[in-house]
N, C-alpha and C positions, 0 to 999 in steps of 0.2 A: 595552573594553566595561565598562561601568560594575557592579558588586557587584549579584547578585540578594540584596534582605533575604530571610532566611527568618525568619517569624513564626509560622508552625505552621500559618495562615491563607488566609495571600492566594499561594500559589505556584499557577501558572497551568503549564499544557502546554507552551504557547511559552517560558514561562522554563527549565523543567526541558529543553527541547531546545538552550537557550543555556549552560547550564551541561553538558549531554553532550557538546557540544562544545568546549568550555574556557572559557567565560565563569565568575568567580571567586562566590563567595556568602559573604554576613558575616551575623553573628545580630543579630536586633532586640534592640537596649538596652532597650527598653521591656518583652519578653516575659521576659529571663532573672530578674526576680526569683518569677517563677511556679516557671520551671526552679530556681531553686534553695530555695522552701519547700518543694516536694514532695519533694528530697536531702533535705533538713533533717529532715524529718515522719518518713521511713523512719530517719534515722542515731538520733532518739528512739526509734522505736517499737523498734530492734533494743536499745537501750539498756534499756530497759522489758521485753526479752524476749518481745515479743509472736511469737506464731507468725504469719506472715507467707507465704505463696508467695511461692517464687523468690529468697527475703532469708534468712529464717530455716528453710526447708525446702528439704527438696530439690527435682528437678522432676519432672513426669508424673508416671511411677507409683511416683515418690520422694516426693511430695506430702504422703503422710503420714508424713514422718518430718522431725524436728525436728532443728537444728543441736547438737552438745554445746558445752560452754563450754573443751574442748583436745580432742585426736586422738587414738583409743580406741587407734592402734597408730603409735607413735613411730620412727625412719627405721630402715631396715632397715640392717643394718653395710653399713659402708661407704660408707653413702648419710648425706649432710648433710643435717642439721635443717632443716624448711622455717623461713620466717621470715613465711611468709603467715597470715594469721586462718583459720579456717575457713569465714568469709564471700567473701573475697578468695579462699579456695581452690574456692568453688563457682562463682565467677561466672567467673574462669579454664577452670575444666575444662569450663563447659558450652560456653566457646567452640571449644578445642583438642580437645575431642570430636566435637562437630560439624561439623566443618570437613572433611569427608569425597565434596565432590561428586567427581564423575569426570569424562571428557570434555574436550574444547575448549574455551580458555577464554572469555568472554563478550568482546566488543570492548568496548575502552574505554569507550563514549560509553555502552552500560550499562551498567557500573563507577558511573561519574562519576553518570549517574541515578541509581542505587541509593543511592550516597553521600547526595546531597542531599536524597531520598525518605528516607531514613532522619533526617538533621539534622532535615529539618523535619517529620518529626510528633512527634520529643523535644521541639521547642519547645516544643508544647503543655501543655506544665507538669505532665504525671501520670504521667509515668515513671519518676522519683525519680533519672533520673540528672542527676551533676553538673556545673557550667557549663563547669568544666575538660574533662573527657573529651570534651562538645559542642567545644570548642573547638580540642582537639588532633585531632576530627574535620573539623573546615574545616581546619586549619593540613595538615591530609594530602591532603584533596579540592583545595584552592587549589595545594600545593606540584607537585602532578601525582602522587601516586604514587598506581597503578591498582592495588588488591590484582588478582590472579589467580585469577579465581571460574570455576574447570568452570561448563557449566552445567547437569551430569544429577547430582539428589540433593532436590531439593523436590519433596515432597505439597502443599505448600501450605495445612498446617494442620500443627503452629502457626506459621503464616506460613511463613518461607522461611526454616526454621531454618539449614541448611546452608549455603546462599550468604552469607547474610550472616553466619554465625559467619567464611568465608572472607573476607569485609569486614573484620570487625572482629579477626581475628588477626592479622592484620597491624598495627592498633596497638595489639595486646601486645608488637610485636616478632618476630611469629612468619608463618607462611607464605611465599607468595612476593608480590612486584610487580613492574609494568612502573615503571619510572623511565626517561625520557626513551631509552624507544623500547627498552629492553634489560631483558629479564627476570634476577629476582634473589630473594635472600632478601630476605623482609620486612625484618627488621634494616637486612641493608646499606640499602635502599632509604630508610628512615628517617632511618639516617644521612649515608645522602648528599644529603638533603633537608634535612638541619640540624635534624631532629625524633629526640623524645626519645618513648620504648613508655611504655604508661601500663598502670599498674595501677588493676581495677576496683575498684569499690567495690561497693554495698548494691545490687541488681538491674540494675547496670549490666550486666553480660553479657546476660540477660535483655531487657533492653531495646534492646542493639542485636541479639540476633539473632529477635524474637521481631515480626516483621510482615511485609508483603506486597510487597515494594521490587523483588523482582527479579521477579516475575508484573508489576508496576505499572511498573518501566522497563521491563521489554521492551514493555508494551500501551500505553506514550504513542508510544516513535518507532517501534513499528510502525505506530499510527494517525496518528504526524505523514507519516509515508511513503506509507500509505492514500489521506490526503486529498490527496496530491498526484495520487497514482495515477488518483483520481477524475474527476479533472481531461484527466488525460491520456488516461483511456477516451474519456472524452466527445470529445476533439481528435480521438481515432483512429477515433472513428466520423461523425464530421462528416467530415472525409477520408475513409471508404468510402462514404457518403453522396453525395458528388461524382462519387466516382469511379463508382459505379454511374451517375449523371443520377438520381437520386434523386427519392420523392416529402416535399415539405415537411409537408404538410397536416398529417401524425397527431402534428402538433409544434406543430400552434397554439396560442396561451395560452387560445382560449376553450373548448378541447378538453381543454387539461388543470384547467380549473376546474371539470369534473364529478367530476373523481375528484382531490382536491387534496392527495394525499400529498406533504411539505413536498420528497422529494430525486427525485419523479415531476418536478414542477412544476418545480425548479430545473432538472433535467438536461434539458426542452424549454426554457426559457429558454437556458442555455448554447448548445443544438442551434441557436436562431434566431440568436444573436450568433456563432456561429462560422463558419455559412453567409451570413451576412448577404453581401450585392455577389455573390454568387454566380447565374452565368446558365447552368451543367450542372444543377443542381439545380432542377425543374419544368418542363425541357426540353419543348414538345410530343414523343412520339412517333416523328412523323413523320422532324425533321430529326434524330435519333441512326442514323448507319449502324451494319451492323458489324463486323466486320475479315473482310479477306480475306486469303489468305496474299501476299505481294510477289513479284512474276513482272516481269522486265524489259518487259515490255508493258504493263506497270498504268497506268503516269502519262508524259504524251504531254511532257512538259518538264522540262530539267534539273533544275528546284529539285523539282518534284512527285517525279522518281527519285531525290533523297535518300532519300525519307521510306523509315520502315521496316516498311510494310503499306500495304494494297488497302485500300479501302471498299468496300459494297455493298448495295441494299437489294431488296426484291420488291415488284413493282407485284403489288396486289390486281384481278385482272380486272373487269370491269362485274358477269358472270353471281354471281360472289359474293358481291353486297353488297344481295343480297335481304335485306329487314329491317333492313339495318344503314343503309341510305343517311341517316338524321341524324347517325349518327356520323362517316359518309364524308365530311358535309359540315363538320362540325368537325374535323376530321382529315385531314388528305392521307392518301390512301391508299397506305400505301408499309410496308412492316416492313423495318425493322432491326434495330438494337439492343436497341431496348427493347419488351418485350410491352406491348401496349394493355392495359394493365389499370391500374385504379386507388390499386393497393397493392401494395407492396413486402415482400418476408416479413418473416418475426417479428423477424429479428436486425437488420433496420434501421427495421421502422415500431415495434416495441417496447421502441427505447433507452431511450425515460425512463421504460417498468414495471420494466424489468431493470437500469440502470445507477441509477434512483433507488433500486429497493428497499435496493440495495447502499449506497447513501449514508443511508437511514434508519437500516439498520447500524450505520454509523459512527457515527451519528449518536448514538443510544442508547450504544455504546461510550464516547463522550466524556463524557456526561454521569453516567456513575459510573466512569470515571476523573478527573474533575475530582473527583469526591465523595472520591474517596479521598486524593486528593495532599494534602487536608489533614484527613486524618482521622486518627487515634489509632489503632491496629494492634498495640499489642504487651499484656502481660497477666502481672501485673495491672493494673486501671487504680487511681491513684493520687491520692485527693481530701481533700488535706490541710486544705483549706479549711473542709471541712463539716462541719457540727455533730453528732457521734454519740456514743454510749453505748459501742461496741463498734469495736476497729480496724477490724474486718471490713466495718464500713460506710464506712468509709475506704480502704478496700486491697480492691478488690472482684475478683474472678476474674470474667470474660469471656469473649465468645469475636469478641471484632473481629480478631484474627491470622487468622480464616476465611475463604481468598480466594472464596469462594462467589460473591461478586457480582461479581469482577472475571474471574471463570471463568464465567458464564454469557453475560457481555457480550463476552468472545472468543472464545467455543461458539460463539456469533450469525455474530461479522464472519470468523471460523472457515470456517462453512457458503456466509460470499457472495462471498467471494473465488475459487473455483472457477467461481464465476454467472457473475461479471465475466469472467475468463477465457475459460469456456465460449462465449460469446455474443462474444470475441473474435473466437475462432479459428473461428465457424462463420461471422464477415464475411470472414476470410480466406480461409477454403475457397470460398466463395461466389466471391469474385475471382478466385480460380484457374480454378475450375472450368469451362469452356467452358458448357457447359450450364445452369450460371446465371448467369454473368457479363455477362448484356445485352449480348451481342453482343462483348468483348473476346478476343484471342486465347486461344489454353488455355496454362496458365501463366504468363501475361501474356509471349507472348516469341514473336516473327516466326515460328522454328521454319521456314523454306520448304524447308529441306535434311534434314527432319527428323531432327536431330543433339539438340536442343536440350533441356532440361528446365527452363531458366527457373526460376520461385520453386515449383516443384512439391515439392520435399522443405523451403521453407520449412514449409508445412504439416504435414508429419512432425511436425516440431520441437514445433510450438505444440500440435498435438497430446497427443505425447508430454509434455509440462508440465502441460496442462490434465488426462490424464490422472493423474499424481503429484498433482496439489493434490486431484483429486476423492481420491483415496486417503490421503491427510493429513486429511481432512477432519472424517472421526468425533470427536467431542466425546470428550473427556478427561475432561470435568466429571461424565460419568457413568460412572464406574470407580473410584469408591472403595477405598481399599486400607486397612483400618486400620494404627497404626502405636503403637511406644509401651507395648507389652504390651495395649495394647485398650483407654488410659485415653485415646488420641485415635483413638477408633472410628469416625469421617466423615471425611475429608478433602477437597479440592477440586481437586485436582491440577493447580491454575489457574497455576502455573509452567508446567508443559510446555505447555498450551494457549496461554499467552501469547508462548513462545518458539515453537510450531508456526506461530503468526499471522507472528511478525517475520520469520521464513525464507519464510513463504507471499507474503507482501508481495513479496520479493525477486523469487519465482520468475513472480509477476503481472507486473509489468515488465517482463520477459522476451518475455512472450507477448503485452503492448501495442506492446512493441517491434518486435517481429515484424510485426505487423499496421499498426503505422506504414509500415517498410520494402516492405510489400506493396502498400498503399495508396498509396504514392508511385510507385509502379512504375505501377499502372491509371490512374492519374490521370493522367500524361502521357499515359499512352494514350489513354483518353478524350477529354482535350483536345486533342491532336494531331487526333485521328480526327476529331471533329467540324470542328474548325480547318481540316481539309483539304478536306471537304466544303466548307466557307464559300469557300473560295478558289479554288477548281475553279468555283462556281457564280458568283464573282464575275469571274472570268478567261473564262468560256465561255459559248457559249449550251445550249439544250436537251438538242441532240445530244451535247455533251459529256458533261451529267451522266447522259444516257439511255445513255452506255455502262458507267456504273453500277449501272443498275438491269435485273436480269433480269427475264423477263414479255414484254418486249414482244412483241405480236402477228403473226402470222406472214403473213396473209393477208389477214386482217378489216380494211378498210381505215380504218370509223367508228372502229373499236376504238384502230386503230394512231394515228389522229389525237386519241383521246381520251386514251392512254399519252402522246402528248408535248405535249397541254395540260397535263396532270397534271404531270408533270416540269417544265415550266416554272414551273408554278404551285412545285411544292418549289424549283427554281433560286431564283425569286426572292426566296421567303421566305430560303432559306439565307443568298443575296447581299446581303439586305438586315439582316441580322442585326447585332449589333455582337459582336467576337470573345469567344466563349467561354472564360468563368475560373472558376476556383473560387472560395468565399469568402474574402472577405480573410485572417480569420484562419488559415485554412486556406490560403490563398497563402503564408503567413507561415512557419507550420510545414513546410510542403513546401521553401518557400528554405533553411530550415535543414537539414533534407534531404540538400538535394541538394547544400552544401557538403562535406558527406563523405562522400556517396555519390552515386554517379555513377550514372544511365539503365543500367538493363543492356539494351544495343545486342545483344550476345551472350552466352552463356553465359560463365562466367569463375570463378576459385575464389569464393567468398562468405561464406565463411568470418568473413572480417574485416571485411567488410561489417553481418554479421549481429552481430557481437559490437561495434563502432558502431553502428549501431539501438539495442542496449541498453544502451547506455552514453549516447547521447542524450538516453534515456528516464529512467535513473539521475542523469546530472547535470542532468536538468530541462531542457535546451538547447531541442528542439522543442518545451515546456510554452511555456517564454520567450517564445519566438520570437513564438506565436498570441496571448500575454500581451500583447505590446510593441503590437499594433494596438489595443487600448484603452488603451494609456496614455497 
């Protein structure tokens, strides 16, 4: 994979997801002689004895006090003379001070983020540190050696002081890293890389650990994982979509150009290309039976006693359809499946209010994390360029280290990633459930022995997740803790929030997984069911399918003749049908499916089942799959 430049400028989300995963980065030739006047400007102004933050003071509520020119208290016996400046010994201690997170360490690919998140906002030339130190930072981030960053210990003002002092002790030579898959001391890990520790200079401590890198890796591939996720809502419900015989309508484009929220509008476009070639989806009514339990008497022919469930639908009497006879005449009169009604509830006609809102989310998300990946974050900012009277208008204190923005844009996708969920697990429950499932067995599963429970504790599960994400959910960004002695009195605590999203993401896929694996289950069924209908009606005549349909008349003999007009009239519609499928792309991802999950025929462990559903969902396989029919 070819070198991501970093220029302070142009680094994009997809780049920083090819360097998380080990794609190498080199610094723009063009950008370093910025990086090295702004070195240059500080190693004068410390020469000039200017008071300086963070160079010639101390820090926070050290701020107001000023470097001396030797060390007020010389080494204690026994202990050897330092050989450091007292500049070199501030920019050291703020690192090996800070370096105090706790916890599990962050996986690599946010390591490797944070790394490059940090290179490139130094390129920006105002940070005073110098081209070397940038450089024995690629030569670490290239080599592969991953410091070892806990990830509990950022407020996230100022910036991400503690993680990335854990970044950057390690090239002091100090802390720990991953080196080719084996944790160690920072040192060895350096030296088994063939890199030498560096000593800082005039704000370089300060500057790497003083901005927003680890709140800003964990919110890009949580949101590169989002927008996949996005995607694969929409699949998992174009598949429940089916599987119910679904209504199209509330998906039309000319429907959603009344209200034309940009991720409403997309998510019924995706709905129509997903279901497109789909003949379950706008089904009349009439021809959806719907399950009967399987009794050795059900189907009068060997292949029909395969199958594994009864159809069966109710003839509506003549005295019934007082008032209604224009409907009766558009409609065969027959209930199965599906209720005559025009609309399907919230959690299937309202995908593109509730899975768009979700993606306007993301949406806002990206667009100030794209702000920040090249933005300046650390403090103070450095404008050696500019024409002033006074350093201080050269060397200005800030507060861009304030993940404020990147903490309210993961508050947001925070709050909608539960939505997503939510509205998962309530098309899954809906599948299960006899009583709303249009007519499909309860639990999706034969059950004639009543032994069975079928996917009924898949629902537990999604459940039980969707409740934990609602409980993760409370914004962080409003709990301020001060910190600092009170000289950093707001903070944004948009590290934990950003790490709360990247686990919440995880546990999302989880419960789209679920609800794929549920959906593949009705979906057979539906199609079978109606399939069987079709072929019963093409194989027999009236009497055949009228031993399907209960109602018939007992005595009344106009009655009884008008029951098996009626029936013939469904026969033939049935017989004349072409067989029922899903939409392609939705054929597609259910192929994929059912290569490693198999029909559950009967109950069986499911365990491993359920943990392929989400590892499907995790390596994208049934994203693919519904992908590959437009490509």
């Amino acid at each position: 994979m070819k070198p991501i430049l970093l220029d302070g400028r142009s680094l994009s989300r997809a780049q920083l997801v090819d360097v998380a995963y080990g794609a190498h980065v080199e610094l723009s030739a063009a950008q370093l002689p910025a990086v090295e006047r702004a070195a240059a400007f500080l190693a004068e102004q410390v020469r000039r004895e200017e008071p300086i933050y963070g160079v010639s003071t101390g820090f926070g509520s050290n701020a107001d006090r000023l470097l001396g020119a030797h060390r007020l208290r010389e080494a204690l016996p026994g202990e050897a003379a330092s050989t450091e400046t007292l500049h070199e010994e501030l920019q050291r201690n703020l690192i090996v001070t800070h370096a105090v997170c706790v916890g599990e360490p962050f996986a690599p690919e946010i390591v490797r983020a944070m790394l490059c998140i940090r290179i490139n906002t130094l390129m920006r030339g105002h940070s005073g540190i110098r081209v070397e130190t940038l450089q024995a930072l690629v030569a670490m981030l290239n080599a592969g050696v991953v410091p070892v960053v806990p990830q509990l210990g950022s407020v996230g003002a100022s910036g991400d002081l503690a993680p990335l002092s854990h970044l950057a002790i390690v090239l002091l030579g100090g802390g720990e890293a991953f080196f080719e898959g084996e944790r160690m001391a920072g040192a060895d890990a350096l030296a088994r890389a063939g890199l030498a520790p560096v000593t800082l200079s005039y704000k370089e401590g300060l500057a790497l650990n003083n901005g927003t890198a680890q709140m800003l890796a964990c919110g890009v591939l949580a949101l590169h994982r989002l927008e996949e996720l996005l995607d694969t809502a929409d699949l998992a419900a174009a598949m429940s979509i089916d599987a119910f015989a679904g209504r199209l309508g509330a998906f039309a484009e000319e429907v959603h150009a009344l209200r034309p929220h940009p991720g409403q509008v997309q998510v019924a476009s995706n709905l129509r290309r997903l279901l497109d070639g789909s003949t379950l989806s706008d089904i009349p009514y009439h021809l959806v039976p719907r399950f009967r339990p399987w009794f050795p008497s059900s189907w009068s022919t060997p292949e029909a006693q395969a199958l594994r469930f009864d159809i069966g639908w109710d003839w509506v009497p003549l005295d019934q359809r007082h008032g209604r006879e224009k409907f009766y005449t558009r409609f065969r009169p027959f209930r199965g499946g599906k209720k005559h009604q025009p609309q399907d509830s919230y959690s299937l006609r309202c995908i593109p209010q509730v899975h768009g809102a979700v993606r306007d989310a993301a949406a806002q998300a990206a667009r100030v994390l794209e702000v920040e990946l090249n933005a300046l974050t650390d403090n103070p900012i450095v404008f050696p360029d500019a024409e002033a009277e006074h350093v201080e208008q050269q060397v200005i204190s800030a507060g861009h280290f304030h993940g404020m923005p990147l903490a309210l844009a993961m508050s947001y996708v925070k709050a909608a990633i539960p939505v997503l969920a939510s509205i998962s697990e309530r098309r899954l429950n809906k599948l299960v459930d006899p009583a709303t499932n249009d007519g499909l067995p309860g639990f999706l599963i034969g059950n004639e022995d009543a032994t069975e429970s079928g996917h009924m504790i898949v629902q537990y599960t999604a459940a039980a997740i969707v409740n934990d994400l609602c409980s993760r959910a409370m914004p962080t960004s409003v709990y301020s803790i001060p910190t600092s002695a009170n000289a950093e009195d707001h903070v944004s605590m948009g590290a934990n929030e950003a790490r709360h999203v990247l686990a919440m993401v995880a546990d999302l896929g989880k419960v789209l997984g679920l609800e794929l694996y549920t959906a593949a289950q009705a979906l057979d069924l539906r199609r079978d069911m109606i399939n069987a209908a079709r072929e019963l009606a093409r194989r027999g005549d009236a009497g055949d399918l009228a031993a399907k349909v209960a109602g018939l008349p007992a005595t009344d003999a106009a009655a009884r003749e008008a029951f098996l007009r009626e029936v013939e009239g469904l026969r033939g519609e049935l017989a004349g049908s072409e067989e029922f499928r899903p939409g392609r792309a939705v054929a597609a991802a259910h192929a994929a499916i059912r290569e490693s999950i198999p029909f559950l025929e009967r109950d069986r462990a499911m365990d491993g089942e359920v943990a392929m559903a989400v590892r499907l969902v995790a390596e994208g396989t049934v994203l693919a799959a519904a992908r590959s029919v437009d490509a």
